[in-house]
N, C-alpha and C positions, 0 to 999 in steps of 0.2 A: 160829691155831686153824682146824679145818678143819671147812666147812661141811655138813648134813649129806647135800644131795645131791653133793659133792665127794668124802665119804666114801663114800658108794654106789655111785659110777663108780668110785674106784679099787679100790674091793673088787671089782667085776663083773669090772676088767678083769685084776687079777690073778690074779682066779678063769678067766677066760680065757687065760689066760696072756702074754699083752700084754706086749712087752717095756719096760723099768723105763724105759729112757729115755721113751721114749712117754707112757707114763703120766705123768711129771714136764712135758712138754710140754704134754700135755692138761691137767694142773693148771692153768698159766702161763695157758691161756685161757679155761678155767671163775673164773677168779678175775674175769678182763675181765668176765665175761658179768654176775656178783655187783654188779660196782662199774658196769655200765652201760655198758659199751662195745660201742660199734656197730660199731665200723670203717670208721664214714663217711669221705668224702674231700671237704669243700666246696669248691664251685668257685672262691672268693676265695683259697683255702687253697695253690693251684694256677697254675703256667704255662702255657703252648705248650712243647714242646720240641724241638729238630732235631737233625740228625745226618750223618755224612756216607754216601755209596752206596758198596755196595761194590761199583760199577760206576767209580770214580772212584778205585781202590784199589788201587794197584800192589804184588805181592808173587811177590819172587823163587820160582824153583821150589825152590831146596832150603832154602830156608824154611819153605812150601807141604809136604816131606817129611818136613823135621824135626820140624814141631810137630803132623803126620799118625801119625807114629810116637811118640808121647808123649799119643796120648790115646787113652778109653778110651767105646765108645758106650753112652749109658742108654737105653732104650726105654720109655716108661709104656706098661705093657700093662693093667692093673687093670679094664677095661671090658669089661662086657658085650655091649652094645649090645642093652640092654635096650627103648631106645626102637623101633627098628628091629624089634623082635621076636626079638632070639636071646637063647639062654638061656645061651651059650656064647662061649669070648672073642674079641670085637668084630675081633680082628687074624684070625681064622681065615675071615673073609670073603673070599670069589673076588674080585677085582677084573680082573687082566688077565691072559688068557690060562689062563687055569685055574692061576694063582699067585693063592694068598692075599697077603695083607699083610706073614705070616712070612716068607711064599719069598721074597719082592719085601729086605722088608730083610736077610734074611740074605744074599741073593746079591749085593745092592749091597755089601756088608759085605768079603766074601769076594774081588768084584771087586778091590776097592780093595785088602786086604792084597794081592793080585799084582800090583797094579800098580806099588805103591809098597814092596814089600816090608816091609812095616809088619805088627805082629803085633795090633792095632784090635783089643782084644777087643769082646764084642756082650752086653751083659747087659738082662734085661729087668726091670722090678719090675713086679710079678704082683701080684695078690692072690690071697687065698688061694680064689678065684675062680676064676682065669684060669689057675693054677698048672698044672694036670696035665694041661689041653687042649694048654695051650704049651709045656708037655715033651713031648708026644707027638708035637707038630706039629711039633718043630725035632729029631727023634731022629735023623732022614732025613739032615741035613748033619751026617757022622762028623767033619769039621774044624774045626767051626764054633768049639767050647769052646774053651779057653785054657787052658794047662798052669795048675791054682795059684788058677784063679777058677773062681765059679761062675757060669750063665749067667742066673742068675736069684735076684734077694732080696724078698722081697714087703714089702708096703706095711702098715703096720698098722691096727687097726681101733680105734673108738671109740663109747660108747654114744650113742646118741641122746636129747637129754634132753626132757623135758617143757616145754616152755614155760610153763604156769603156778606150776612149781615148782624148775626145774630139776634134778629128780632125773632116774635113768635112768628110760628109757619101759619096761614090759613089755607085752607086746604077743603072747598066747599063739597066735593064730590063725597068726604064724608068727613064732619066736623068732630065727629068721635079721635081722628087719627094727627088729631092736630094735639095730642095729650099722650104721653108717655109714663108709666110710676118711675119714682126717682133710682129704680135699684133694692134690693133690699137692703142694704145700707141706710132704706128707710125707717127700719124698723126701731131704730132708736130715738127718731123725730117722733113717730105715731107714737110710741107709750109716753115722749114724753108731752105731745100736743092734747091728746085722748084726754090724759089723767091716770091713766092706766097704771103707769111704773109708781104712783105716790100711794094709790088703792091696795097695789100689793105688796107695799113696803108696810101701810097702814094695817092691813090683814093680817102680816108676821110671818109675810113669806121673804127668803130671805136668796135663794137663788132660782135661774131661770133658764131652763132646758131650751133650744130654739133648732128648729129641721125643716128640712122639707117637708110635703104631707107627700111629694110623691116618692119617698126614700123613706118605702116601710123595714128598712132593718133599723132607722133612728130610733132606738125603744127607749125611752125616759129609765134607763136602767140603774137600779139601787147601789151598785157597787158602784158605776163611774161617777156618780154623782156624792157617793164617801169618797170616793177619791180624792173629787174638784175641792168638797169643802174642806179635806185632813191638807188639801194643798195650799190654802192660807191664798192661794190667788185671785186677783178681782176678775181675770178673764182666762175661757179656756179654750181650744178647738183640739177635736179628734180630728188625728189624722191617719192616713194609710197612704202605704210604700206604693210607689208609681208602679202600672205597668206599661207597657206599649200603646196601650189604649187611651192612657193617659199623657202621651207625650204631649203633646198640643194642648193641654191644661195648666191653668195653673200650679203655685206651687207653694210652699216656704221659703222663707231663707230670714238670714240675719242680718240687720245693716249695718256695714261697718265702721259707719259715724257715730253713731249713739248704743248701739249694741241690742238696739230692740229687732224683735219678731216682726217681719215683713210676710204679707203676702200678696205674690205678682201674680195676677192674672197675665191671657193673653196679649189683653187689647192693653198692655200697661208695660209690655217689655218692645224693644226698639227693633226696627227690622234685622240689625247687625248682630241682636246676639236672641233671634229666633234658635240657632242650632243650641245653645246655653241652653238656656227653655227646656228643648228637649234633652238634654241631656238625662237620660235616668238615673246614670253613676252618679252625675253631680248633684242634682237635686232630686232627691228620693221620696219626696214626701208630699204631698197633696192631700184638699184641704174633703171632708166629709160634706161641709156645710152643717153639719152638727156641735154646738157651740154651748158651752157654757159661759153665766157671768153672775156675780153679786150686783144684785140688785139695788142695795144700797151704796156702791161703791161706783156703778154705772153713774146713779141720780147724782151722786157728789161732782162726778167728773165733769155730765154736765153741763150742770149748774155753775162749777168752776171757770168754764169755756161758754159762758152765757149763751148755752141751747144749742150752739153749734159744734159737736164733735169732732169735727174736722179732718172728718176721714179721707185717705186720698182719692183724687179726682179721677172717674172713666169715662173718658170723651168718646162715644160710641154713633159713629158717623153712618147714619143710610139712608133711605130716602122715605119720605113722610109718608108714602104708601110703600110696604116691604114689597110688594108684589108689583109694586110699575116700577121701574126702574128708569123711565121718564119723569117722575113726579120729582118736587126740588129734592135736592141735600139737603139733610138737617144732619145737628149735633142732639143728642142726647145726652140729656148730665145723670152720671150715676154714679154710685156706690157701693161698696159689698159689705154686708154686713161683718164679714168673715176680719176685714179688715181693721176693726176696731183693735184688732188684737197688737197692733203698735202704738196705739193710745194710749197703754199701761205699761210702764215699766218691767213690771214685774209678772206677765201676761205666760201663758206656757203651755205646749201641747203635750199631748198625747197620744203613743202610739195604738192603731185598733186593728180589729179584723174585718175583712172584709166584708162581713155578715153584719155589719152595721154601715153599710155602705152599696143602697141596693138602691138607687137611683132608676126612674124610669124615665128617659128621654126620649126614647124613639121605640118602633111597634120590633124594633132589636130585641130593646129590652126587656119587654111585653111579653115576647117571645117565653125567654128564659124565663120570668117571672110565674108566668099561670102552666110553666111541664113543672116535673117532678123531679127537677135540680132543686125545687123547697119542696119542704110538707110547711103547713099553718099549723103548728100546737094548741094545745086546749087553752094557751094563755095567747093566743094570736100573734104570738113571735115565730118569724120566718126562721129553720131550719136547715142549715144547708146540707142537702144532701150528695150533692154530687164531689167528688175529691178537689175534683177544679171544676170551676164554670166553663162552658162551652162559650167559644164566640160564634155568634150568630150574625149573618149579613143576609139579610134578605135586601131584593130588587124592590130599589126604592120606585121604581113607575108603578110597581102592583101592590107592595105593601105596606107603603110609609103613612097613609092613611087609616086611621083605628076600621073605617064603614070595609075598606075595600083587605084591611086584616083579617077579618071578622068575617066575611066570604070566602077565605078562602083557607081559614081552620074551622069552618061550621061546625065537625065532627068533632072538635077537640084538638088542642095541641099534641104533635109527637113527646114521647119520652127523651129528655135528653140527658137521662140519670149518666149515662155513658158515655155520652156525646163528647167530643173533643172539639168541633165547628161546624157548624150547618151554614154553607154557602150556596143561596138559591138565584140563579140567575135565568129570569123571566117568569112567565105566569103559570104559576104551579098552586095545584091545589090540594090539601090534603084528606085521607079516608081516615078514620077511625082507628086507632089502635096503632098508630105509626111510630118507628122506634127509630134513632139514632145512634151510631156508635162508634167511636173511632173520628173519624175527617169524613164528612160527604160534600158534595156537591152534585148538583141539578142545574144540568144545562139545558137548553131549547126553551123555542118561542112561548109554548103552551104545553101544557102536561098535568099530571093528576096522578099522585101518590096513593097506589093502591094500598085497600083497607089491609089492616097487618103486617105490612111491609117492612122489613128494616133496611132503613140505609147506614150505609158505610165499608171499613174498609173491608171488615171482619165478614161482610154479610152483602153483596152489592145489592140495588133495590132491586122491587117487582115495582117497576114504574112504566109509566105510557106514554113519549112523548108524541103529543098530536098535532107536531108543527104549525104552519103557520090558518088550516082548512077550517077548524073546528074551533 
């Protein structure tokens, strides 16, 4: 018997039109939320777990071809990048050379079918968000589609429920926010609600790349993908070795009841064993969000768990407007894709570098991404150039928005080929031809980074701070 805010979500969502599977998914975890399920992960509950590098990983080339030509790239595009300030989808951001995100993956895409003579289809899942920017954005490459697929299936949606009640939230001052997507953990409902995952079983494609579109070092690369298939496994995820910046992330490990691959996010490990979490000696490993998986070994599973995969539950508690913090508490039900990977038995990572691990979240990132820590290659694979990446902390009052970034590297980003950190606290703007090197920091209200300057330790700047007047 179904309860009566269970009965209100699924009226909403088929009044929304919400495709059936989804809906029966969503069930499966509102029923969790009823009987008390957290989705916590306790640290006793857990191992360490290793793995080998795929630097230690020998795989012929026409291995490397074959199993390049049998698969198929998924892109999560469903983001705004709302944080940042766009209202528009998050892949449409310039990053290098006056290429967005799209141009960068589509051309890497495109590189590789001619190199390897591989027909790599490129599909994105969109939300109904991201949908009509990102068709418009990729209209430009006439070769890109694939006889037979489409280039894009979107992700579905879900209500947001009230946390003292769990019914759905309404929320009139804007009915758009009464709707949350499930997680990408969706992404195994949409191929299988779409028809998607049956089309590319039926086509002959036989495994399925999946990344971020805003984490352009995820390259659908020939050798890891001989790897995944010479590895007989139904599921994969790359990983890299934590660093500091990563404490507060998730991680791996292994459960010591069944001996399968876990992976705990934040919102999934318990307040008492937050310091575990960070441990970086103990758990080493965090996840890329770059995944592989057979395609036909997904559909059997399933179909075996009639439509419901059962991946573990993320009760992600805030309030129905992120920005009032008087509007109700809601729960959000979600899932990570990442996690399917305790589904399988026989599931297994791998270690990578972190040039396949270039994530843009914040105008930080951005930062790094468009100096000359990369070059772009003639095959549109990121290059890292610098020995180590710089950390970059700009002032979030003046930078954390793309409009108010973008004012105030007009002339160009500094060089941070060199750089070891750029820590800028307050409103600084930069000249033309600015260089980094060693540790800097820029202190004061307001200031302006003269044209050719270098900062750091080696070199102090030619900088102006003009307090609080100007």
């Amino acid at each position: 018997m179904k309860s009566k805010g269970l009965t209100q979500a699924r009226e909403k969502m088929t009044a929304e039109g919400v495709d059936p599977v989804a809906i029966e998914v969503f069930s499966h975890y509102y029923r969790q939320l009823e009987h008390g399920e957290t989705g916590m992960i306790a640290e006793d509950t857990i191992e360490p777990v290793g793995m080998d590098s795929l630097a230690d990983v020998e795989v012929a080339d026409d291995v490397a071809a074959e199993a390049i030509g049998a698969t198929v790239v998924i892109k999560l595009n469903g983001g705004l990048g709302t944080s940042m300030g766009m209202e528009r989808a998050k892949s449409l951001l310039c990053v290098r050379r006056g290429l967005s995100f799209l141009d960068v993956i589509a051309r890497q895409v495109l590189h590789l079918r001619r190199e390897y003579g591989a027909t790599l289809p490129l599909v994105f899942m969109n939300s109904f968000r991201t949908s009509a920017d990102t068709l418009a954005a990729l209209a430009r490459y006439d070769d890109l589609a694939v006889d037979g697929l489409p280039l894009e299936f979107l992700q579905n949606k879900e209500p947001k429920l009230r946390k003292d009640d769990l019914t759905p939230v309404t929320w009139t001052k804007d009915a758009a926010m009464e709707w949350c997507p499930p997680g990408h953990g969706d992404l195994y409902t949409a191929l299988v609600g779409t028809g998607l995952l049956d089309r590319l079983i039926d086509q002959g494609y036989r495994y399925a790349f999946v990344s971020n579109s805003d984490n352009l070092g995820a390259v659908p690369d020939a050798r890891v993908a001989g790897w995944f298939a010479s590895s007989g496994a139904p599921f994969a995820i790359e990983a890299v070795r934590r660093t500091p910046s990563d404490r507060k992330g998730g991680h791996f490990a292994r459960r010591k009841a069944d001996g399968r691959i876990v992976l705990r996010e934040t919102a999934q490990t318990p307040a008492a064993d937050q310091e575990a979490l960070q441990d970086l000696s103990r758990h080493q490993f965090c996840s890329t969000n770059n995944l592989w998986f057979d395609l036909e070994r997904m559909r059997a599973e399933i179909a075996r768990r009639e439509g419901v995969l059962g991946l573990p539950l993320i009760r992600n508690e805030k309030n129905v407007d992120p920005a009032d913090s008087r509007s109700p508490e809601v729960i959000q039900v979600e899932t990570a894709m990442g996690a399917a990977i305790e589904v399988f038995e026989d599931s297994t990572l791998i270690e990578v570098t972190r040039e396949r691990f270039v994530p843009v979240k914040t105008t930080n990132d951005l930062l790094v991404l468009r100096s000359d820590a990369y070059e772009l290659g003639q095959d549109f694979v990121l290059d890292q150039q610098a020995a180590e990446l710089p950390f970059v902390d700009l002032d979030a009052e003046h930078y954390k928005l793309v409009g108010d970034f973008d004012k105030r590297f007009a002339a160009g980003v500094p060089s941070l080929r060199e750089a070891e950190s750029l820590v800028v606290h307050g409103d600084w703007s930069f000249g033309e031809g600015v260089k980094v090197t060693g540790r800097a920091t820029l202190e004061g209200q307001r200031g302006r980074v003269d044209a050719g300057s270098t900062l750091g330790e080696a070199s102090p700047a030619r900088t102006r701070d003009r307090g609080t007047g100007d």
